[in-house]
C-alpha positions as CSV (number, residue, x, y, z in Angstrom):
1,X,60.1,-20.0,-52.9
2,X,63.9,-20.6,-53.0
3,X,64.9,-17.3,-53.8
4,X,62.7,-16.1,-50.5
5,X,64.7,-19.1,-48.3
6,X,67.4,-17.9,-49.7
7,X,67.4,-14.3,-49.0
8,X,65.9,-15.2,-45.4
9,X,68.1,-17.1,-44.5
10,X,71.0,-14.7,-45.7
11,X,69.4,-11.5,-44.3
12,X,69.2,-13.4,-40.4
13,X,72.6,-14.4,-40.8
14,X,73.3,-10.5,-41.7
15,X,72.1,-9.4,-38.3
16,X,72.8,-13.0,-36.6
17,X,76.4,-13.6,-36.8
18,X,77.1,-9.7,-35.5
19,X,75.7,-10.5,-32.5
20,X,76.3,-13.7,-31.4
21,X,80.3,-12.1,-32.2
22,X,79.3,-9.2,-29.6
23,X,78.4,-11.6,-27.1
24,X,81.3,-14.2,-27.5
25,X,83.6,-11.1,-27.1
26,X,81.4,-9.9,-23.9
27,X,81.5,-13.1,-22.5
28,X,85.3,-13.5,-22.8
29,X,85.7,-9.7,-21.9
30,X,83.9,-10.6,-18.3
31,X,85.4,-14.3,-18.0
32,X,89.2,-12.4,-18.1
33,X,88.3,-9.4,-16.1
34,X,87.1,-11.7,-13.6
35,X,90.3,-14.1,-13.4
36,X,92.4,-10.9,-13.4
37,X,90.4,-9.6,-10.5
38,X,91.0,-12.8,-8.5
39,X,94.5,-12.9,-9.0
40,X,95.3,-9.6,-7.0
């Protein structure tokens, strides 16, 4: 049963950590765009 945790758990992060990356970038991508949109 540990060796199916194990590979679980390692596949979601596989696929998990991509896309929480994507939308920390996407969220910082719209959060500058937005100051720098103010500013003029």
């Amino acid at each position: 049963m540990d060796v199916i945790a194990s590979f679980l758990a390692g596949s979601i992060l596989s696929w998990a950590m991509p896309i929480c990356l994507l939308i920390a970038i996407t969220i910082w991508y719209v959060v500058i765009v937005r100051r720098r949109s103010g500013d003029e």
